[in-house]
LUMBANU-721728 format. One record per residue: residue number from 1; x, y, z of N, C-alpha, C, O in turn. Coordinates in steps of 0.2 Angstrom, whole numbers, always signed. Each point is the difference from the previous one (the first is absolute). Layout:
! residues N
 num   nxx   nyy   nzz  caxx  cayy  cazz   cxx   cyy   czz   oxx   oyy   ozz
 NUM     X     Y     Z     X     Y     Z     X     Y     Z     X     Y     Z
...
This chain:
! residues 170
 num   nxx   nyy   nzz  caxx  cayy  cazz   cxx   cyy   czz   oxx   oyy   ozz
   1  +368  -431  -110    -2    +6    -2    +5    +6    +2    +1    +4    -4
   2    +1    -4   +10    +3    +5    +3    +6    +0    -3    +2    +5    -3
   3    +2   -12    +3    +9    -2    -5    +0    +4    -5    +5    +2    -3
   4   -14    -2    -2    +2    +2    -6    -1    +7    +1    +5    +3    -2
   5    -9    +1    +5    -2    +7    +0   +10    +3    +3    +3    +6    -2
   6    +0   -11    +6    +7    +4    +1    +4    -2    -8    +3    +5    -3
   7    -2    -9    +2    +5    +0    -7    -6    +5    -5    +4    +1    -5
   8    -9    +1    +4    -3    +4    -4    +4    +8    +3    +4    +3    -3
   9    -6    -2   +10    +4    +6    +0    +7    +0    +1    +2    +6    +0
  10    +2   -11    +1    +8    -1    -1    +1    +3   -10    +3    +3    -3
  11    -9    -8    +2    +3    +0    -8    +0    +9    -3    +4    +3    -4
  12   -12    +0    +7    +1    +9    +0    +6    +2    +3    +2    +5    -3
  13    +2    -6    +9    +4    +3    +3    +4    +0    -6    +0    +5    -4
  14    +5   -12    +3    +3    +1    -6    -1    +2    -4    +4    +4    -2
  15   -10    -3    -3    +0    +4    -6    +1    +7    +2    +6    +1    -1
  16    -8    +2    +3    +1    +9    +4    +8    +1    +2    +4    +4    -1
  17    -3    -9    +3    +9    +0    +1    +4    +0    -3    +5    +3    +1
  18    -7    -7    -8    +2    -2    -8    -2    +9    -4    +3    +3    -4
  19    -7    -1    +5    -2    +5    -4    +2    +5    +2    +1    +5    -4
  20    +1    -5   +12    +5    +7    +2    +7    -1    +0    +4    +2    +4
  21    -1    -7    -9    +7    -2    +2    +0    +5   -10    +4    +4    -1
  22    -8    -7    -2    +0    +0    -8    +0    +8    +0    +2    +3    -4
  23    -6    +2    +9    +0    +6    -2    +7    +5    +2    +1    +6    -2
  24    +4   -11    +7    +5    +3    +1    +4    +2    -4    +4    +5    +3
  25    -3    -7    -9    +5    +1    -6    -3    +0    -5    +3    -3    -5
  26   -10    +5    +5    -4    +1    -6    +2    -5    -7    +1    +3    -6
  27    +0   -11    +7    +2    -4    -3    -6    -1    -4    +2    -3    -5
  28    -8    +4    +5    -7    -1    -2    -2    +5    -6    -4    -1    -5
  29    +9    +7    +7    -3    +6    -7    +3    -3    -4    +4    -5    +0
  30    -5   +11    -6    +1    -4    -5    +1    +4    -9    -4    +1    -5
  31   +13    +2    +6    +0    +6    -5    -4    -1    -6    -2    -6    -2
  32    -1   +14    -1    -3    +1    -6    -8    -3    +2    -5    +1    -4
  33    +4    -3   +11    -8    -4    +0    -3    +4    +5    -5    +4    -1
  34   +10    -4    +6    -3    +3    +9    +1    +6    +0    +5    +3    -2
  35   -12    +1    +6    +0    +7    -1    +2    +2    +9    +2    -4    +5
  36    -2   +11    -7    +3    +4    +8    -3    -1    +5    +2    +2    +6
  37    -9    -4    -8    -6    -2    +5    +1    -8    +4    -1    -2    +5
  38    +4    -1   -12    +0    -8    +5    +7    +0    +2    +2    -5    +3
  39    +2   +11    -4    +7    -2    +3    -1    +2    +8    +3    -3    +4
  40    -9    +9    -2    +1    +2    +5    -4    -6    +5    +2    -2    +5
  41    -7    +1    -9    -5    -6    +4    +5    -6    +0    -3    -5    +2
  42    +9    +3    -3    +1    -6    -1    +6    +2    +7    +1    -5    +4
  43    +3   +11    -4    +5    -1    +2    +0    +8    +7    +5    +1    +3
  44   -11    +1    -3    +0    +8    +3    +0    +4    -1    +1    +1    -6
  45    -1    +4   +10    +1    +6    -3    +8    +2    -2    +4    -4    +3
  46    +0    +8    -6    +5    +0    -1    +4    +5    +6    -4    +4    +2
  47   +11    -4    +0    +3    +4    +5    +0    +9    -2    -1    +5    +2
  48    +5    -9   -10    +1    +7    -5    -2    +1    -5    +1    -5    -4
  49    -4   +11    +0    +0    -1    -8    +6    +4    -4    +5    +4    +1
  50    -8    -6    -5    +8    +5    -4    -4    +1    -7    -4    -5    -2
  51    +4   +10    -1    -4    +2    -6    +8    +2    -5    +3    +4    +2
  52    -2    -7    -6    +5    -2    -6    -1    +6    -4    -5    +3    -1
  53   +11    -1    -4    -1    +5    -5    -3    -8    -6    -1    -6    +1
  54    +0    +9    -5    -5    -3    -6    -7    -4    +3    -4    -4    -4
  55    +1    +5   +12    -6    -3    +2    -1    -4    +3    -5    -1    +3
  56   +10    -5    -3    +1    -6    +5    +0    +5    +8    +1    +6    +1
  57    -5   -13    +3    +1    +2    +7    +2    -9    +4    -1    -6    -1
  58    +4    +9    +5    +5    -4    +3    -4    -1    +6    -4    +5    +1
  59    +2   -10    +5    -2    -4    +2    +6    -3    +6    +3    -4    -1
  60    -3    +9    +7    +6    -3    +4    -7    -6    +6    -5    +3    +2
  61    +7    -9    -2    -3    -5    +4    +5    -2    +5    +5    -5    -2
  62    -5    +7    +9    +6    +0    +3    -1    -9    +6    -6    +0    +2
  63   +10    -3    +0    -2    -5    +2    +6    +4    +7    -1    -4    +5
  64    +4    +8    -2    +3    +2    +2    -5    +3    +7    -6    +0    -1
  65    +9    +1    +6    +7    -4    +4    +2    -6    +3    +5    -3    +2
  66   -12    +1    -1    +3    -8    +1    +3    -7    -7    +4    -4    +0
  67    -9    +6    -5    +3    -3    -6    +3    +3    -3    +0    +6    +0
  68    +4    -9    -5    +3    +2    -4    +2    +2    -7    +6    -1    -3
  69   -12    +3    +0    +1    +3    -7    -6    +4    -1    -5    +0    +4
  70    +7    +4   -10    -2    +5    -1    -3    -2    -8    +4    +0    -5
  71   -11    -1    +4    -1    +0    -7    -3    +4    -3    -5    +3    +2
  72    +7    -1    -9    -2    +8    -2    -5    -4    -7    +3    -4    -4
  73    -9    +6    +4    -4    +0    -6    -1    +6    -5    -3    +5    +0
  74    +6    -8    -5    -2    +7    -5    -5    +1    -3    +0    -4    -5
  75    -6    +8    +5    -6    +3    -4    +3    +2    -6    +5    +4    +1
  76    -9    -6    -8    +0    +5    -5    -8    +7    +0    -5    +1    +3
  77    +8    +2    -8    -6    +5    +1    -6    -2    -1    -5    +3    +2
  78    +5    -9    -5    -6    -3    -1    -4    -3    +4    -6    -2    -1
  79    +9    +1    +8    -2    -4    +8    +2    -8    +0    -2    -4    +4
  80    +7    +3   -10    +2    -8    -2    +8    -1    +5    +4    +4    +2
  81    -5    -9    -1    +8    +0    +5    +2    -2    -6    -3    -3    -5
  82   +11    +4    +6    +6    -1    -6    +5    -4    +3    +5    -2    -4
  83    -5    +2   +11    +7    -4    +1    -2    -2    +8    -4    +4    +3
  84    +7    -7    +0    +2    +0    +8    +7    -3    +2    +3    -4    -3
  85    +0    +8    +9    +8    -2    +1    -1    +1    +5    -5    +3    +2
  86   +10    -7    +4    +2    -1    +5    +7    +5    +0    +5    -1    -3
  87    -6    +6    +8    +6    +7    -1    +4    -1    +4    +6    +3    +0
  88    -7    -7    +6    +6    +0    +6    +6    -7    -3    +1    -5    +4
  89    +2    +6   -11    +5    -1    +0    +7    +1    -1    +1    +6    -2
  90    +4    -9    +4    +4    +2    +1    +3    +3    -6    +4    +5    +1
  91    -4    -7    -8    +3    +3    -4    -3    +7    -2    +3    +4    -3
  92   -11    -2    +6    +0    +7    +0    +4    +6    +4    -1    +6    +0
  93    +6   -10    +4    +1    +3    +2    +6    +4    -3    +4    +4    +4
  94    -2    -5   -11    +5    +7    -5    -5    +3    -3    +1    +0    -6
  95    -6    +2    +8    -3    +4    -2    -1    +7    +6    -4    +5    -1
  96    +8    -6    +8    -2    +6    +5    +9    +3    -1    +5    -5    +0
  97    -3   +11    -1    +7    +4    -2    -1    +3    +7    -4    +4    +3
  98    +8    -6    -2    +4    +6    +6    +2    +4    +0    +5    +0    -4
  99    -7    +7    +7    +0    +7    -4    -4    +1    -3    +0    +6    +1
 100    -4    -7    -4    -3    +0    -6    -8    -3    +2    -5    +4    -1
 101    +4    -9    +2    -8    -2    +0    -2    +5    +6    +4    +4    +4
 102   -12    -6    -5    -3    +2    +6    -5    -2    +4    -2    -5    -2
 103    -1    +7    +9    -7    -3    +3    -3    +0    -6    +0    -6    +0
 104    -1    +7    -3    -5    +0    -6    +0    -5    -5    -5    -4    -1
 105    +9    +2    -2    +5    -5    -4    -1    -7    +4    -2    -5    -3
 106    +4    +7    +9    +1    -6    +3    -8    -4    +2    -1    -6    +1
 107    -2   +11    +1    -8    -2    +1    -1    -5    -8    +0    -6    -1
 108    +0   +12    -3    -3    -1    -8    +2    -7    -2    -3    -3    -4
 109   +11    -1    +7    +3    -7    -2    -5    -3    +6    -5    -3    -2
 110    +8    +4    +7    -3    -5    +7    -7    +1    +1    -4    -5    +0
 111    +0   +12    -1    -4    -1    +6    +0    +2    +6    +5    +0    +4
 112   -11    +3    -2    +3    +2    +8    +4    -4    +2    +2    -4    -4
 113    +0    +5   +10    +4    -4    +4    -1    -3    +5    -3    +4    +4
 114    +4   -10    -1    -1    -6    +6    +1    +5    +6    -4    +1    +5
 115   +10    +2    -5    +1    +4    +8    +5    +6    -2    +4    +0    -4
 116    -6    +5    +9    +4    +7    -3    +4    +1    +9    -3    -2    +5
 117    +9    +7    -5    -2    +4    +6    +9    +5    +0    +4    -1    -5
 118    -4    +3    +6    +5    +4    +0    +6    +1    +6    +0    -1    +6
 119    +5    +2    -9    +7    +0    +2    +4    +7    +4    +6    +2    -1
 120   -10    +1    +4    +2    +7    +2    +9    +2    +0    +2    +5    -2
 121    +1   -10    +5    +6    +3    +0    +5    -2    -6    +6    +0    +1
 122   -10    -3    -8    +3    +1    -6    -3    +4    -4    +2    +1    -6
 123    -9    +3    +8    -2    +3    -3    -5    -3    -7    +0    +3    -6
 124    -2   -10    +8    -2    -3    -4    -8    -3    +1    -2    +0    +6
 125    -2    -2   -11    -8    -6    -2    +3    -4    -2    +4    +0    -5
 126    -6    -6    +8    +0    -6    -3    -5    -4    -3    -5    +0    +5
 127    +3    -3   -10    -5    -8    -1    +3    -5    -1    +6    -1    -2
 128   -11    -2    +5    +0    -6    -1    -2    -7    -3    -6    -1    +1
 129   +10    -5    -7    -6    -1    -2    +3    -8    +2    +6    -2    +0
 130   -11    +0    +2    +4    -9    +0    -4    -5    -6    -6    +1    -3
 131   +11    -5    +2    -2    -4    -8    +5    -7    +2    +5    -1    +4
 132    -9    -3   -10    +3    -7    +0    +6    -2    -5    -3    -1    -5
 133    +8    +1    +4    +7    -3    -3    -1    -8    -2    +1    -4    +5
 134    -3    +2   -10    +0    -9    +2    -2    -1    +7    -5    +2    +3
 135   +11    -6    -1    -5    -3    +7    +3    +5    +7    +0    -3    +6
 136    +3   +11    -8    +0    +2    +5    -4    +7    +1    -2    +4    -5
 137    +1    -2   +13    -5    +5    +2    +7    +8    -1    +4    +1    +4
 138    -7    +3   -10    +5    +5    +1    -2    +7    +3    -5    +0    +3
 139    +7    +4    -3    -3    +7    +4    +5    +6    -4    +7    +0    +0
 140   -10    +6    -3    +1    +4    -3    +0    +6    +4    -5    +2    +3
 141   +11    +2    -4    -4    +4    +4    +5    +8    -5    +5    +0    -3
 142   -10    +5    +4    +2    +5    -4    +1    +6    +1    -5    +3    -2
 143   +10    +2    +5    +2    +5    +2    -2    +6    -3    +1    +1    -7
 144    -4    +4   +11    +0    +9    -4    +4    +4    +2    +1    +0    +6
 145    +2    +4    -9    +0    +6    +2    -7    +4    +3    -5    -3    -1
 146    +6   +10    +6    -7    +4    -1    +2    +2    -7    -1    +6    +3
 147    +2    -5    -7    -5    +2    -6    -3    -5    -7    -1    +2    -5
 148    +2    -8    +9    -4    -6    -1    +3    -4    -6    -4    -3    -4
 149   +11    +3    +3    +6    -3    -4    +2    -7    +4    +1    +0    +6
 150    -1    -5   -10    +4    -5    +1    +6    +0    +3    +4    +2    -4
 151    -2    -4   +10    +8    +2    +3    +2    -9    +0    +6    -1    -1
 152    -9    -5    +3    +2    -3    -1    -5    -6    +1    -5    +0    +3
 153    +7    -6    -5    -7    -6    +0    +6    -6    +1    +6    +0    -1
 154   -10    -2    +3    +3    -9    +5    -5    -5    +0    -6    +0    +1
 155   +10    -5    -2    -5    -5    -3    +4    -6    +4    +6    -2    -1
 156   -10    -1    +5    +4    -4    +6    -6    -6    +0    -6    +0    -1
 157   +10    -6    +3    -7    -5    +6    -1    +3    +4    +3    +4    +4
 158   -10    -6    -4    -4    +1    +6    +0    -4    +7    -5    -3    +0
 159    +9    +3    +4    +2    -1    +6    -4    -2    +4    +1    -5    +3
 160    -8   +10    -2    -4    -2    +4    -4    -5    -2    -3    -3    +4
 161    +4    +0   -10    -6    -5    -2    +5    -7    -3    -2    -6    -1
 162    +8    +8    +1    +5    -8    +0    +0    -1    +7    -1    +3    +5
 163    +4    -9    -8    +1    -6    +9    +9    -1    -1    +3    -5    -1
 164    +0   +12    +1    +7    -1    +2    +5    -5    +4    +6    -1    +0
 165   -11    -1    +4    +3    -7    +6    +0    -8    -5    +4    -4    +1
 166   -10    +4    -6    +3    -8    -4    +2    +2    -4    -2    +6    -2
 167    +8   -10    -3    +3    -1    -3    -1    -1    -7    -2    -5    -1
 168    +3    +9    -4    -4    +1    -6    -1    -8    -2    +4    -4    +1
 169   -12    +2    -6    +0    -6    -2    +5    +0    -6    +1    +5    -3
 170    +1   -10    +2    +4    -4    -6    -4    +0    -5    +2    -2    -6
C-alpha cells in the first residue's frame, strides 16, 4: 500500500514538473486558437507589454536573468494570439543601429533586460541580455549614451557559465 501511494505521488511530481516545463516556451498555445487569457495562465504574467500601431499588442515573457530567452507573444485586437517568437537571437541583433536606436527600441526588440548598471567614468548604461547560440551560452550587452542612444553592443561568450579549463568536445 505504502510503495503504491509513493509512485502515485512520484507519478503527480512528474506531471506538475512536465506541465511547468511546457509553460516555459508557451509550446502548448496555439496561433489563431489561444486567447490572451490562456497565454497569461499558461505562461505568466508578461515582463512588458507593447501596444502596436494597427491594435496588436506584444507580450514581452521574459525567462531572464538566469535563463535565457525572451518570448514575445502577439495579441490581435481580437484577444487571439497571432504568433510566438523566441527574441534573444542573435540574428536580431541587425536590427539595434548605433547612433541611432534607442532604450526604447532596444526594450521594444529584447525586452527588459537581465542586468543593467552604469559605467560612470564613460558616461555610460548598460543591459544586459544572456541567450543561447546553438550549443553556446552568449551574453549581450548594450551601451547608452545619457541621452539614451545606442553607443555600442557586444555580443561575447559568457564566461561565467563556460568551463574554460576542458577542452572543447569534438
Amino acid at each position: 500500500m505504502r510503495r503504491a501511494m509513493n509512485i502515485a505521488a512520484a507519478s503527480l511530481l512528474a506531471a506538475a514538473f512536465g506541465a511547468g516545463c511546457a509553460s516555459f516556451d508557451g509550446r502548448d498555445l496555439m496561433p489563431g486558437k489561444s486567447t490572451a487569457t490562456e497565454v497569461e495562465e499558461l505562461m505568466g504574467a508578461p515582463a512588458h507589454r507593447l501596444v502596436r500601431p494597427g491594435g496588436d499588442t506584444a507580450l514581452y515573457f521574459s525567462r531572464l536573468p538566469e535563463g535565457r530567452a525572451v518570448y514575445v507573444v502577439t495579441i490581435g485586437p481580437d484577444g487571439v494570439m497571432k504568433s510566438i517568437e523566441q527574441r534573444l537571437v542573435r540574428s536580431n541583433l541587425k536590427y539595434i543601429f548605433i547612433g541611432t536606436s534607442s532604450m526604447k527600441d532596444v526594450r521594444d526588440l529584447f525586452g527588459p533586460p537581465g542586468g543593467e548598471g552604469r559605467l560612470e567614468r564613460q558616461a555610460r548604461t548598460w543591459w544586459e541580455y544572456k541567450y543561447v547560440d546553438y550549443d553556446l551560452r552568449r551574453v549581450i550587452w548594450v551601451q547608452y549614451s545619457d541621452d539614451g542612444i545606442v553607443r555600442e553592443v557586444l555580443d561575447m561568450t559568457d564566461w561565467e557559465r563556460e568551463d574554460i579549463c576542458s577542452p572543447p568536445s569534438a
